[in-house]
N, C-alpha and C positions, 0 to 999 in steps of 0.2 A: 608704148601705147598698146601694143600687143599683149603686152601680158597683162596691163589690167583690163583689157577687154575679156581677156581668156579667164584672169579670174573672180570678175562679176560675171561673167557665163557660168562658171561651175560652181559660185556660189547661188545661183538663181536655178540652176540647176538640182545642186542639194539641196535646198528648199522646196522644191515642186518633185520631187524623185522619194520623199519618204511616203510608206507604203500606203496606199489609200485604204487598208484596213484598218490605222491607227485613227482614233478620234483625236480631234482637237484638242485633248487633255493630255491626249500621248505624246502629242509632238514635241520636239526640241521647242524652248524659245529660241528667240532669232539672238537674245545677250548668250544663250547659251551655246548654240553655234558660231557667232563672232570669239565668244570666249575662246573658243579648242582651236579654232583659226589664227588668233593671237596668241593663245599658250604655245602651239605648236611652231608660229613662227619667231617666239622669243627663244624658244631655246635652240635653234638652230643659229640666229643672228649674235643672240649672246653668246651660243661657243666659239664660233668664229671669231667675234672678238677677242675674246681670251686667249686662242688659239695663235694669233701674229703676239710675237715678242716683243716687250715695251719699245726695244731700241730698233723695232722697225714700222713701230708706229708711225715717224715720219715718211714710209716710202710712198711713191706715186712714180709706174714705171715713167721711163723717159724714153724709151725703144720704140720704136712707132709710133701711131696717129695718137699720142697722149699728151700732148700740150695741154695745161689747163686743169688737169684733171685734181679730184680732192686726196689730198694724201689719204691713208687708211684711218689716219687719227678723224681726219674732218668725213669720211663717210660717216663711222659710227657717231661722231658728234653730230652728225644733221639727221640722222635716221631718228636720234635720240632729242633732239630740238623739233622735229616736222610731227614724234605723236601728241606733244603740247600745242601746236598750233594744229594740227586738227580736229583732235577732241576739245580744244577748248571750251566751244558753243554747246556741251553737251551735257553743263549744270554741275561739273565736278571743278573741284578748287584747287590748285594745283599749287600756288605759291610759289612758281617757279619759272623764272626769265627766261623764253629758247632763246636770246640771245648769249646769254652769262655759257650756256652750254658752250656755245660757237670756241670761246675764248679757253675751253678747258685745253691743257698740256698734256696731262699726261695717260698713260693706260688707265692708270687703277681709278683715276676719274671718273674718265670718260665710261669705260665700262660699266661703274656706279648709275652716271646716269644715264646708259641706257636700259638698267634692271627698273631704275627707277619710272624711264620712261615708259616702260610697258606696264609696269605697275600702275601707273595714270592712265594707262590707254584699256587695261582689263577694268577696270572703274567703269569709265564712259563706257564700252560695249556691255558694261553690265547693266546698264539704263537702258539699254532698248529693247520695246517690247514691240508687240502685233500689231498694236494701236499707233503707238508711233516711229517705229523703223521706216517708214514713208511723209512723215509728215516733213514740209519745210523748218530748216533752218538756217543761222547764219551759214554762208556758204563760203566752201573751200574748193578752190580752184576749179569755178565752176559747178560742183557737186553738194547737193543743199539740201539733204535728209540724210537721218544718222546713219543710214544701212550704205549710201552711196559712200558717204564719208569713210566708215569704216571699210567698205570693199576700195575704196582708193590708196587708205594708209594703207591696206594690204599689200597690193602693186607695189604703190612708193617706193615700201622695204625692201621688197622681193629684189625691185630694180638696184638697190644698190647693196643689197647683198651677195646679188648677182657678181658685184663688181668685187665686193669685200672676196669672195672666192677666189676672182684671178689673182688677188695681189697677195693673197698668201699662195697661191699655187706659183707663183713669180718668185718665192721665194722660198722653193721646196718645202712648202705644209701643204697638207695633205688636209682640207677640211674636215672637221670633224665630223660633219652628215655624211662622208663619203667613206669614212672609215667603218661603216658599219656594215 
């Protein structure tokens, strides 16, 4: 909860902080700041995937308070099934079951579709503009205009790539974001 509180603050933030010199014609769209917000976090979520090796796609540590938890295969498969049902409502056609995701096996799948899913999800944030990045829509977990939606998928991912990191650092990989 924290962190998407933190990051619709600095997304509302960057939005109200570009320089009040610039006119209205200067400024970012809000699809084109969603965009670099999603571009920037697919490739950090997509090297990370690639990064755990297929035959530890099934782990999910078992040493402590981890009962329960989604192996690394089912993070990336729900990070990659949650940008279809969020973007849904947002006029773009996807053709594609999050559930049928849920069921995928193996890396080179899974992987696929979460390129794929950010692909559908830079789509929908390409649709929102000044006019309606506020307007109501169908709602997602409580959150029911395109700008709310997309700063929650934000979070969403964040959260469990958050977690995608411990389980490869569980299993001596060194994320790729941290190698730099």
């Amino acid at each position: 909860m924290k962190t998407r509180l933190w990051l619709t603050a600095a997304l509302a933030f960057t939005l109200c902080s570009i320089s009040p010199s610039l006119s209205i014609a200067q400024m970012p769209s809000p699809a084109h700041v969603y965009g670099q917000l999603f571009s920037s976090q697919a490739e950090e979520v997509v090297a990370a995937a690639e990064a755990m090796p297929a035959d530890k796609y099934n782990f999910a540590p078992t040493s402590g308070e981890f009962k329960g938890v989604r192996t690394f295969l089912q993070q990336v498969t729900h990070v990659a099934a949650a940008q279809y049902s969020f973007f849904k409502g947002f006029g773009i056609k996807s053709g594609v079951d999050p559930k049928a995701i849920s069921e995928l096996t193996s890396k080179d799948d899974a992987v696929k579709a979460l390129k794929d899913s950010y692909a559908f999800a830079q789509q929908a944030v390409a649709t929102i503009t000044a006019e309606n990045a506020f307007q109501k829509i169908a709602p997602v977990d409580g959150t029911d205009t395109r700008a709310s939606i997309a700063a929650f998928a934000l979070a969403h991912t964040y959260d469990h790539y958050g977690q995608m990191v411990v389980y490869l650092r569980l299993n001596g990989i060194v994320p790729p974001a941290s190698r730099k």
